[in-house]
Structure formats: structure tokens, C-alpha cells
C-alpha positions in Angstrom: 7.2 9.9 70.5 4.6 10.4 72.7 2.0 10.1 69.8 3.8 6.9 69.2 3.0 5.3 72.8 -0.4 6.2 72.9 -1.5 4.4 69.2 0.6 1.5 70.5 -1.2 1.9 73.7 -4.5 2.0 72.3 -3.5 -0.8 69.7 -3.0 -3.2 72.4 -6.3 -2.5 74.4 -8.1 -3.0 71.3 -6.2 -6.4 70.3 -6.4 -7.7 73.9 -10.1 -6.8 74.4 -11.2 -8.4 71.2 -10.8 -11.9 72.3 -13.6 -14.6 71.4 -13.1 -15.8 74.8 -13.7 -13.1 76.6 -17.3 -12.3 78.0 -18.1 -8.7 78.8 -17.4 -8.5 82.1 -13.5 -9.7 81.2 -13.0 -7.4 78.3 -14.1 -4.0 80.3 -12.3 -4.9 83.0 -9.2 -5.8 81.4 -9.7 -2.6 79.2 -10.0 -0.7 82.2 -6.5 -2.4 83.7 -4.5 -2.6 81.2 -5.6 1.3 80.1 -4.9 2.2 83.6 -1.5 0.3 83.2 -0.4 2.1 80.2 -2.1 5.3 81.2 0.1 5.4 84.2 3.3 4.4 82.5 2.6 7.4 79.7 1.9 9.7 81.8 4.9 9.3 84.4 7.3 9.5 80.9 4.9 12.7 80.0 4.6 14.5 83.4 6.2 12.4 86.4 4.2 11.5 89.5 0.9 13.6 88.1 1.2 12.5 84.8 1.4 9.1 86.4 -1.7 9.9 88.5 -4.1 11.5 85.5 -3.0 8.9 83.3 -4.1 6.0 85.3 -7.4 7.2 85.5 -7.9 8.6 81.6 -6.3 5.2 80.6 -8.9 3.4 82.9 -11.9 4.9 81.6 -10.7 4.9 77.8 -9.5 1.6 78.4 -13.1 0.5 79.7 -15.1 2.1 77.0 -13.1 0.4 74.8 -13.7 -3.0 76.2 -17.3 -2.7 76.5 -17.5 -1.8 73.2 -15.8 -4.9 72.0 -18.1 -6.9 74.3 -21.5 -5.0 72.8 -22.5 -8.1 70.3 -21.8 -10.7 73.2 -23.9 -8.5 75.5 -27.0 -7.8 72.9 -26.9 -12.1 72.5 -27.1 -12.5 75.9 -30.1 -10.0 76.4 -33.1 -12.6 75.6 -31.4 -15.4 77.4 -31.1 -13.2 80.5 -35.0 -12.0 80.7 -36.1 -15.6 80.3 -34.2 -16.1 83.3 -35.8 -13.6 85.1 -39.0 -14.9 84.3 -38.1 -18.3 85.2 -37.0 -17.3 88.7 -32.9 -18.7 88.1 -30.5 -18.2 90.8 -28.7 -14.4 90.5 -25.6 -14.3 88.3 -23.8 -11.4 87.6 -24.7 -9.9 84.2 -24.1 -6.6 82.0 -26.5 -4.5 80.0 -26.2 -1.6 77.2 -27.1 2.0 77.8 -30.3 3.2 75.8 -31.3 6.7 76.3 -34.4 6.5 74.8 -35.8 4.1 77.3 -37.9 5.2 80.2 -39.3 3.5 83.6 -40.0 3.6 87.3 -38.2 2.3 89.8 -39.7 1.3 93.1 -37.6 2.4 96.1 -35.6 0.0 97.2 -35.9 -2.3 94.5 -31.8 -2.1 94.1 -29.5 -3.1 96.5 -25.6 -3.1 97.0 -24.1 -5.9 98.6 -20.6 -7.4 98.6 -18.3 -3.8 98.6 -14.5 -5.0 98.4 -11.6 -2.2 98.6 -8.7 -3.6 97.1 -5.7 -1.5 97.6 -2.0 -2.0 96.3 -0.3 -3.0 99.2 -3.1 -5.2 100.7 -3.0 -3.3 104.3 -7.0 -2.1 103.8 -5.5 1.5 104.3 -5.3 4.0 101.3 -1.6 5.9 101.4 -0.5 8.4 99.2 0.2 7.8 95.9 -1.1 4.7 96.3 -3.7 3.3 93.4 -6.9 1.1 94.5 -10.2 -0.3 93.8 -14.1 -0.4 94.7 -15.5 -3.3 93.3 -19.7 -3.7 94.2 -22.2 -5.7 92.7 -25.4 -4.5 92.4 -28.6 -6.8 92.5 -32.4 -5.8 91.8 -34.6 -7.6 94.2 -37.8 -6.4 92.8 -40.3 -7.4 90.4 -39.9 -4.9 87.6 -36.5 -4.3 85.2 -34.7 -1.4 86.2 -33.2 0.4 82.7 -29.8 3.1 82.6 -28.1 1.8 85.5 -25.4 4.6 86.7 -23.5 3.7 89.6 -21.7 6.3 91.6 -18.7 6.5 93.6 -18.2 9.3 96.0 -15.8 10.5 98.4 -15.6 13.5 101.1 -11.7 13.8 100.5 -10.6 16.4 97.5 -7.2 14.7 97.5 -8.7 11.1 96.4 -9.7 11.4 93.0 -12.1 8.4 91.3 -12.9 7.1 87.9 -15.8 8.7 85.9 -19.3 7.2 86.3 -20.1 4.3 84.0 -23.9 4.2 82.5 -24.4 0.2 82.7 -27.7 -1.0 81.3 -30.7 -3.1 82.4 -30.9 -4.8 85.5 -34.1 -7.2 85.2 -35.4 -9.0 88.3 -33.6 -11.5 89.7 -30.2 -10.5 88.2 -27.3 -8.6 89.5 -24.0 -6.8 88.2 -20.6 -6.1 89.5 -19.2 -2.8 89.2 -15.5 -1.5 89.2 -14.5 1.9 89.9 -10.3 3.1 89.9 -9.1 4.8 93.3 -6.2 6.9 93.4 -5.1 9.0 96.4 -2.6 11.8 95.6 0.1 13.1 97.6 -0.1 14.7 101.1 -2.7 12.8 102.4 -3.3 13.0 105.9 -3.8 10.0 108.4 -7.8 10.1 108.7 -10.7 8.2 107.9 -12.7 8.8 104.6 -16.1 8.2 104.2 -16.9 7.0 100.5 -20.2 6.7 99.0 -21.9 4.4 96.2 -25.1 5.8 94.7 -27.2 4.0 92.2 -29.1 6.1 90.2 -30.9 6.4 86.4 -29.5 8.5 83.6 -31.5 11.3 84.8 -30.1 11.4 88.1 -32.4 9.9 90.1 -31.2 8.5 93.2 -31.9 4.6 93.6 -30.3 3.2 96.3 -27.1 4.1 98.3 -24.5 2.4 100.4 -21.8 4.7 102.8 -18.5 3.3 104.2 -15.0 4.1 105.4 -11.6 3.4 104.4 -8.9 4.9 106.5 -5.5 6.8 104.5 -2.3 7.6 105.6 0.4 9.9 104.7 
């Protein structure tokens, strides 16, 4: 049975994400929801509250992959339209790139920056409780004059009991244009009333830090 949810599970990710409509940012967030969604209801039939809990966030992140791999083709058509708008000096619009590991470059410090950080939780109170599920949402902009390639955006936190979704490699982030990034939040139980500090580092495949941003959310039991 439980083989059984998860091809249906991964059956309608796929079908959803596929749409023609869709441009990449829709189909990797929806495959991150709706992965998180199904993940969550799996794992509460698999292993209660903690199956609940590990399955939103393995159904987020498979459910993400998946959706930026149906978006790959729309992204790679995009990619020459988006550096003549560089060049041209458009207005920034969010866009989305493709990891390639055999790229190199150097980044100038402070050529990134993070702007716009939004925590959305569940009940809409701005304060993270336990059990509760939430989201980081950032966009990230380059302000200089040289593309920026591998892209890996980083969400940290300094509580143990708060667990976030795995780092996503984005792509290339030419001058002038900007990206938003998602990143799942769920706070298990026994969480104490406190304030968090929570981090978002942008840095290249190699680990090399590129900018950072700090803030604080506060939880409650």
C-alpha cells in the first residue's frame, strides 16, 4: 500500500508540473507544495506526527527537483532573452537559471544582495509554534556588473529543533536580474517560547560565501 501512495504521489507531481502554462518559477514551487502536501499526508499514515514531519520536507525537495526539471527546456529558452536584457539595462524581473558545474567565475563582494525576506507561517501570527510548518521566501538580485554562475542559497537556523529544506543549486544571476527563492520551515515538538535567529547565505557551488542576511522569528511552545 504504501508503495502504492508514493507512485500515485509522484504520478501527480509529475502530471501537475508538466503544464505548458507553467513558467519555472510555478512548476518548482508547485512541485515543492504539492510534494510537501503528499509527503506530509504519507508520512503521518507511515509514522504519525514524525512521519508527518520528515515527509513534508522529503516530499518538498523531491517535489521541487521534479518541477525544475519539467521547467529545464522553458528555462534554457529563456537564457539568451534574459542576457540581452542585461545588456540592455531592463528593469529587474525575477528569473531562474540551471546549475553547470563545469562553469567557473569571480564574484565581487557584494555584488549580491538579499532583499524582500517574507516568513509565512501557517497560522499567520508571524510566530513559529510547534508542529507548525512555514516558509522563507527571498529574492536575491545581483547589482553588479559581471554574471554570477552556481547560485546556492542557504538557509540557516541556531535552533536544533527547527529543521529546513535542503539547499537548492539555482543557476546564473546576470547583472541586472534577480531570483526568488523558497525554502520549507518546519518546527518540531517541544519548542520553547524564544527568539530564533535564522540566516540566509548566498554562496557558489564551492562554498564560497557571497553575501548574507540574519533575522529573527520568535516560536512558541
Amino acid at each position: 500500500m504504501h508503495k502504492s501512495l508514493l507512485l500515485l504521489t509522484l504520478a501527480a507531481l509529475i502530471g501537475l508540473t508538466s503544464c505548458g502554462s507553467y513558467d519555472s518559477f510555478s512548476r518548482t514551487t508547485t512541485g515543492m507544495s504539492l510534494g510537501a502536501m503528499f509527503g506530509s499526508t504519507i508520512g503521518s499514515i507511515v509514522g504519525g506526527y514524525r512521519g508527518a514531519d520528515a515527509g513534508t520536507l522529503i516530499g518538498g525537495a523531491v517535489g521541487g527537483v521534479v518541477g525544475a526539471a519539467s521547467a529545464e527546456a522553458a528555462a534554457n529558452r529563456r537564457r539568451e532573452a534574459a542576457e540581452n536584457s542585461y545588456r540592455s539595462a531592463q528593469p529587474i524581473e525575477p528569473s531562474y537559471g540551471r546549475y553547470d558545474e563545469t562553469r567557473n567565475y569571480s564574484a565581487t563582494a557584494g555584488q549580491l544582495s538579499i532583499e524582500n525576506i517574507v516568513f509565512a507561517d501557517a497560522n499567520n501570527n508571524h510566530v513559529l509554534e510547534s508542529g507548525e510548518r512555514a516558509y522563507i521566501t527571498c529574492d536575491i538580485y545581483n547589482r553588479g556588473t559581471q554574471a554570477v554562475l552556481n547560485v546556492a542559497p542557504v538557509v540557516g537556523c541556531n535552533e536544533k529543533r527547527i529543521a529546513i529544506s535542503p539547499t537548492a543549486i539555482i543557476g546564473d544571476l546576470y547583472p541586472g536580474q534577480g531570483m526568488r527563492y523558497k525554502a520549507a520551515v518546519v518546527a518540531q515538538r517541544r519548542l520553547k517560547d524564544r527568539v530564533v535567529g535564522f540566516s540566509i547565505l548566498v554562496s557558489d557551488a564551492a562554498g564560497r560565501p557571497l553575501v548574507m542576511q540574519e533575522f529573527s522569528i520568535r516560536t512558541a511552545r
